[in-house]
C-alpha positions in Angstrom: 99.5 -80.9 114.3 96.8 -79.9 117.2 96.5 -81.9 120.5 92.8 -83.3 119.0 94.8 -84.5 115.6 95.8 -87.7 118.1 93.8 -90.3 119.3 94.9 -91.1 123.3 93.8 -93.9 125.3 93.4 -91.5 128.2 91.5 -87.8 127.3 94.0 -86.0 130.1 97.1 -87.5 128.3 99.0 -84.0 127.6 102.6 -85.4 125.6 102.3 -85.2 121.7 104.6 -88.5 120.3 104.4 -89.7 124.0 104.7 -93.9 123.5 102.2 -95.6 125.0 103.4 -98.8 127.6 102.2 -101.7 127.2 100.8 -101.5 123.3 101.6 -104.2 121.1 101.0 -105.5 117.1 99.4 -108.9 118.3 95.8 -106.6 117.5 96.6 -106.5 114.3 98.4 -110.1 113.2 96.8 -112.1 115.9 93.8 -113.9 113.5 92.5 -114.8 117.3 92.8 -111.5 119.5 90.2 -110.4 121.2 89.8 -106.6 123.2 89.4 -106.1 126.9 86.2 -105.0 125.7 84.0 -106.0 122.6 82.1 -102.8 121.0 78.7 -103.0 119.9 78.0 -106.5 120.5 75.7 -106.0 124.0 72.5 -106.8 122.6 73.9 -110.3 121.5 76.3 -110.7 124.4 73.4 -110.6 126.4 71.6 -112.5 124.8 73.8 -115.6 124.8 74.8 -114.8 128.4 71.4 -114.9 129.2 70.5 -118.4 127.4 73.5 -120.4 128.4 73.5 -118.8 132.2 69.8 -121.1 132.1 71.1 -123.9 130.8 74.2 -123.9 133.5 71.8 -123.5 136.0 69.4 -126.0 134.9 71.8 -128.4 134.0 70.7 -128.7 130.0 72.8 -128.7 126.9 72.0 -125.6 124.4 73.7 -125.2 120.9 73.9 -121.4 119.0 74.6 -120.8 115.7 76.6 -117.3 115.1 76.5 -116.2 111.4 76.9 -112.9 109.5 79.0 -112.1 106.7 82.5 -112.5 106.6 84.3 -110.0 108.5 81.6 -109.0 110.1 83.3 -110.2 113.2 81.9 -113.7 114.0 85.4 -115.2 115.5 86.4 -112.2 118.1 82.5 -112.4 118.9 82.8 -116.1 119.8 86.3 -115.9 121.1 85.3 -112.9 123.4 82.8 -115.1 124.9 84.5 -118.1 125.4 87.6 -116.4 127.0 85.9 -113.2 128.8 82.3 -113.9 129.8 82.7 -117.9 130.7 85.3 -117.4 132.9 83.8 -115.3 134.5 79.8 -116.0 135.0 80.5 -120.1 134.9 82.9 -123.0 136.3 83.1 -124.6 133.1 85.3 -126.1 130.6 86.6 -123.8 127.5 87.2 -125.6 123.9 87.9 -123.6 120.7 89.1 -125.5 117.4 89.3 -123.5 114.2 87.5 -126.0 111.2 89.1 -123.9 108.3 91.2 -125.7 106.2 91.2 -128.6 108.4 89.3 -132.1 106.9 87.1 -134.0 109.7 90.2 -135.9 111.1 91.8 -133.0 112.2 89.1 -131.3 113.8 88.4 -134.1 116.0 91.8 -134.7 116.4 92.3 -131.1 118.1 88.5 -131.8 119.7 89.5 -134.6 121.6 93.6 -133.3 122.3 91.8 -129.9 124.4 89.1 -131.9 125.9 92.0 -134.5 127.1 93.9 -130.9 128.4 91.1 -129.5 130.0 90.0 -132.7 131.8 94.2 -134.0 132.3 92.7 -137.7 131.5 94.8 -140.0 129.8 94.7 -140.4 125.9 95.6 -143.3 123.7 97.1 -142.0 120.4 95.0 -142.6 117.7 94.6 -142.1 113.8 91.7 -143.5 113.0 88.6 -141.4 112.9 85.9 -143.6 115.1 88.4 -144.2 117.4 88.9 -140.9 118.1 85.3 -139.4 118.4 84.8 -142.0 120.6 87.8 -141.7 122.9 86.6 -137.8 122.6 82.6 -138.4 123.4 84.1 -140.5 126.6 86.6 -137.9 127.8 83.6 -135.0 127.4 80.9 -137.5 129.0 83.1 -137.8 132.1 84.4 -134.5 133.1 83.9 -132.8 136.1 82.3 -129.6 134.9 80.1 -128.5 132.1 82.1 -127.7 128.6 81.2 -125.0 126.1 82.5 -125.7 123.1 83.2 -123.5 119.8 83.8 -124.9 116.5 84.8 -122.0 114.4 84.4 -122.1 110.3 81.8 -124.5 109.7 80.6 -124.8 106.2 79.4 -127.7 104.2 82.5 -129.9 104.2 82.1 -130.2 108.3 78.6 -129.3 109.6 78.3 -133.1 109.5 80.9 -132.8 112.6 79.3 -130.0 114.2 76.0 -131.8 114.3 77.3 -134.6 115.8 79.0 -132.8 118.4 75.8 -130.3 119.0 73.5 -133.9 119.6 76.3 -135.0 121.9 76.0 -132.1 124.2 72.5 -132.6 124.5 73.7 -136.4 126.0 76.2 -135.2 128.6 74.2 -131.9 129.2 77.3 -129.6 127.5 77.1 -126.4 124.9 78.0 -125.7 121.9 78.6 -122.3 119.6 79.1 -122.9 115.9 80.3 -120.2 113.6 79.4 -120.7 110.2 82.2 -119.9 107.5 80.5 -119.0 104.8 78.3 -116.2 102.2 75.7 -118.4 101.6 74.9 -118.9 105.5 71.3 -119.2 105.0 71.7 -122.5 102.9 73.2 -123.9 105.7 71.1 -123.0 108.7 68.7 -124.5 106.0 70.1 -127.4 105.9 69.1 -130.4 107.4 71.9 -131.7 109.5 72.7 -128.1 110.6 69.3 -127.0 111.5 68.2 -130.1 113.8 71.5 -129.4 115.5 71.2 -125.8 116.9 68.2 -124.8 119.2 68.6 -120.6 118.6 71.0 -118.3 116.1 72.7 -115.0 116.3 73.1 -112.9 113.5 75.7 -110.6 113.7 75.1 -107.3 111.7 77.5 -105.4 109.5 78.8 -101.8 112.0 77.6 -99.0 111.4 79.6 -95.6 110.5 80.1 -94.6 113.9 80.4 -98.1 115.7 83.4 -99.0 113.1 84.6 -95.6 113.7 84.7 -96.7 117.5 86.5 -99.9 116.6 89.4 -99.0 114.6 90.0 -96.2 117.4 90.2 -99.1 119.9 92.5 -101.4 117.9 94.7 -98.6 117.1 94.7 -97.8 121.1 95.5 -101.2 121.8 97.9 -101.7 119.2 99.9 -98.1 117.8 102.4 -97.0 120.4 102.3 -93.6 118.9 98.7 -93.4 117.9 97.1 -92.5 114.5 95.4 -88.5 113.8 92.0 -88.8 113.9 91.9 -88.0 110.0 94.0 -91.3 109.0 91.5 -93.6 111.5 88.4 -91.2 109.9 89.7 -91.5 105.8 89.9 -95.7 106.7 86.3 -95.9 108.0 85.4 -94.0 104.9 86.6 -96.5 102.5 85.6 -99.4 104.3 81.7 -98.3 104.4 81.7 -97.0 101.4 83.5 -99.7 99.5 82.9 -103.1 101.9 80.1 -102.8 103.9 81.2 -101.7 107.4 83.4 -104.9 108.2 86.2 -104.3 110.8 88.6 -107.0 109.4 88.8 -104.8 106.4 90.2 -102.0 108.2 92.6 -104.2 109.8 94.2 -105.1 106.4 94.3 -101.5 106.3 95.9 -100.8 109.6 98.5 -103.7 109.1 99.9 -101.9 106.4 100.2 -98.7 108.2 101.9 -100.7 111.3 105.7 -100.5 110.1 106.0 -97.1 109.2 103.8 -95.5 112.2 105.6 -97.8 114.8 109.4 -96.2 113.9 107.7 -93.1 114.3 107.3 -92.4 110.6 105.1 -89.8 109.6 101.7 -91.1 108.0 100.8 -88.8 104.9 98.3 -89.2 103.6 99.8 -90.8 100.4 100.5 -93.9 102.8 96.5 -94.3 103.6 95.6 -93.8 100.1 97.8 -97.2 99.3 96.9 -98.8 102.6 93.4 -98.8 101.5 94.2 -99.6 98.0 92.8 -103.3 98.5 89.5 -102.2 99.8 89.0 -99.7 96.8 90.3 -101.7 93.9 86.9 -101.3 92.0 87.3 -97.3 92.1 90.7 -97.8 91.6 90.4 -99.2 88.3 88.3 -96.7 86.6 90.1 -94.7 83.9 90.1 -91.4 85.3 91.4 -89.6 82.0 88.1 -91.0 79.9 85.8 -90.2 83.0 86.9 -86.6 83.4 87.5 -86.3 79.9 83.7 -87.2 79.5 82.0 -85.5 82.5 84.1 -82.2 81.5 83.0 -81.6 78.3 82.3 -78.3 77.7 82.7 -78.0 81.3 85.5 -75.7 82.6 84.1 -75.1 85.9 84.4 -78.9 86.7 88.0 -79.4 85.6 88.8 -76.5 88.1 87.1 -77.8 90.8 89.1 -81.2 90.5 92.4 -79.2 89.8 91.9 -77.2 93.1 90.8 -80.0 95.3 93.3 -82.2 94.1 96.4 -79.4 94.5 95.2 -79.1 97.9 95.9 -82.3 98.7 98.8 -82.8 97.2 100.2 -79.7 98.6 99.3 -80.8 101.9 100.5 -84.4 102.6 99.0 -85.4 106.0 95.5 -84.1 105.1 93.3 -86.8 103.5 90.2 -84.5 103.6 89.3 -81.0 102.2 86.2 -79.4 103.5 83.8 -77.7 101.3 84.8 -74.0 102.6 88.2 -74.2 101.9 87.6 -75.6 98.7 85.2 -72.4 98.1 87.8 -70.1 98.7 90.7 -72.1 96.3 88.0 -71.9 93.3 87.5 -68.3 93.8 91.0 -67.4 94.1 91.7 -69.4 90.9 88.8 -67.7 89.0 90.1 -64.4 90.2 93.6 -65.4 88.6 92.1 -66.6 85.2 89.4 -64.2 85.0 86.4 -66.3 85.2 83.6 -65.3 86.7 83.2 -67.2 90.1 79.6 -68.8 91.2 79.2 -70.8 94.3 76.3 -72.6 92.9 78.5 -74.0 89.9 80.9 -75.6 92.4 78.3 -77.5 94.1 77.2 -78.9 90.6 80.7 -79.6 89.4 80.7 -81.6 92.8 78.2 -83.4 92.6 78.5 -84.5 89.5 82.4 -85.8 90.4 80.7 -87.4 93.1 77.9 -89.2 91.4 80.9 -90.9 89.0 82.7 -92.0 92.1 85.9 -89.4 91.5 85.4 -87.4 94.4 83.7 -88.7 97.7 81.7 -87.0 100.8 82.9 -88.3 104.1 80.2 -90.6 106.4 80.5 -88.0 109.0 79.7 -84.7 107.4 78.8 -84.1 104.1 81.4 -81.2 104.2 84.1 -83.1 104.3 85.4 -84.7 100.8 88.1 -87.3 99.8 89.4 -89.0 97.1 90.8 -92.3 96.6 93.1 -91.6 93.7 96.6 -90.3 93.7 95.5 -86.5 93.6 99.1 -86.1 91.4 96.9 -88.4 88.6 93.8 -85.9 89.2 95.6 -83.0 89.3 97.7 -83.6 85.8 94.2 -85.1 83.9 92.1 -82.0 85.1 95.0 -79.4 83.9 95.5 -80.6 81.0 91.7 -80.8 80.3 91.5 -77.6 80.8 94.2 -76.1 79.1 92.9 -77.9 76.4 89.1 -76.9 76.5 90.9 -72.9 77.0 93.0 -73.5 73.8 89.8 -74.8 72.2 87.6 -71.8 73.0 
């Protein structure tokens, strides 16, 4: 394996297998870690900055909605600035209650219990719902310093809560972020309770190939004390844009399952990937290969050696997960040469593209010349053999 095969936090580190201090799993199980840095996020960063950085100054209350699909990274982006940026630009208060799963009791249950441990004022125990909003709205009326608060998973079973909360902060001059929990975002921001409650939104957009590139590299820094090549971290970015639309919670299912066996030093083939992506692929996954190849092969012995060779390769060489086009070139010639078919570059490129268009075989995001596949090459490999033993004995 060459020195650029690892991914280091530091370019100048030297030691293959060297463990890395200080790295630990909490970036993968944590639902609510959030990186020294957030990628890809400045334009809205600095936007909110910017917006509740006024209203500090002026002494005004200002409510954000954050929305996006889910996964997209709405909680880390809401988390990051509640825990990195308000520390550090404003003397305020920090709240942070997750809504999921929790009925309107419970969220202002933990409302009023971290306003009471942010303020240290005294608390009467309570179970009934008015008297705790308003032992809650006196506690946040009286404090010393502003408050930002973040309610986290709003959807239509508590944006009553959230608008209550967002008109309260307009009284005692605090802020609000609320994260909506939901597909169907746009019905809510809709919504009347929801939309008299927020004065601006932020959309967060799905990553792109190169910006989730750039964050599983950083969570695998921050969380792999012996790294991950830059193939596996590459192959997982793959699936995840191809399959479910950029989101980096997606490829930290995927890195979750690689944890155990990469931590004890374990070497990560390239059969591991294949079934830690298996989740994010299931839709591929189900296909029947043996009636697709069957089909797309007819008559068509240049395809079925094309699949054969690619998928040998890959079986043959266990921590690759891609094959580039050249390489594959040179495997279909020397297989022609063996069985005494003429070899034409130009057939190859067809056979490929036609594997591609019925999702068998798959071109990497970051060069075309790269290609994967998703299936156990063993499966490929036996179907496309056979096939064409088959279509010989036929001929």
């Amino acid at each position: 394996m060459s020195l650029r095969g690892f991914i280091y936090l530091h370019q100048d580190e030297s030691l293959i297998g060297m463990v890395r201090q200080n790295r630990s799993p909490k970036g993968l199980f944590d639902p609510y870690y959030v990186p020294e840095k957030l990628l890809h996020r400045n334009r809205e960063l600095d936007e909110i900055k910017g917006i509740y950085r006024d209203s500090y100054e002026e002494d005004y209350g200002v409510n954000c909605l954050v929305h996006g699909i889910t996964g997209v990274g709405m909680t880390v982006f809401s988390r990051y600035f509640l825990t990195k940026l308000t520390p550090h630009h404003f003397d305020a208060h920090t709240v942070y209650v997750d809504a999921r799963r929790k009925d309107v009791l419970e969220i202002v249950a933990e409302l009023n219990d971290k306003i009471h441990r942010e303020t240290n004022t005294p608390i009467t125990v309570a179970f009934d719902l008015d008297v705790l909003w308003m032992q809650f709205k006196r506690m946040a009326a009286s404090a010393t310093k502003k408050t930002v608060f973040v309610v986290d998973g709003i959807d239509e079973t508590n944006e009553e809560i959230y608008s209550k909360l967002a008109h309260l902060s307009k009284e005692i001059r605090a802020s609000t972020i609320g994260v909506l929990n939901s597909h169907d975002y746009r019905l809510l921001t809709k919504g009347h309770a929801t939309k008299v409650a927020y004065d601006f939104e932020i959309p967060l957009d799905t990553y792109t190939q190169s910006q989730l590139y750039e964050i599983v590299r950083q969570r695998v820094e921050d969380t792999f004390p012996l790294g991950l090549t830059e193939e596996v971290v590459r192959y997982i970015t793959d699936c995840v844009i191809e399959f479910d639309a950029g989101k980096p919670r997606t490829s930290v299912e995927a890195l979750k399952a690689l944890w155990p066996m990469a931590s004890t030093g374990q070497e990560v083939t390239s059969d591991a990937v294949r079934a830690a992506t298996s989740n994010i692929t299931t839709a591929a996954q189900d296909m029947d290969y043996m009636d697709t190849i069957d089909t797309i092969s007819m008559n068509d012995f240049m395809t079925l050696l094309v699949l054969e060779s690619l998928a040998q390769h890959l079986m043959t060489y266990k921590t690759e997960t891609y094959i580039d086009r050249k390489t594959l070139n040179e495997l279909v010639m020397i297989k022609c040469e063996e069985l005494g078919v003429r070899f034409v570059p130009e057939d190859i490129e067809k056979s490929l593209q036609t594997m591609i268009f019925q999702s068998i075989v798959f071109e990497s995001g970051y060069s075309r010349n790269l290609l994967y596949l998703i299936a156990p090459p063993e499966i490929l490999y036996d179907a496309s053999l056979g096939l064409r033993r088959e279509l010989s004995r036929r001929k």
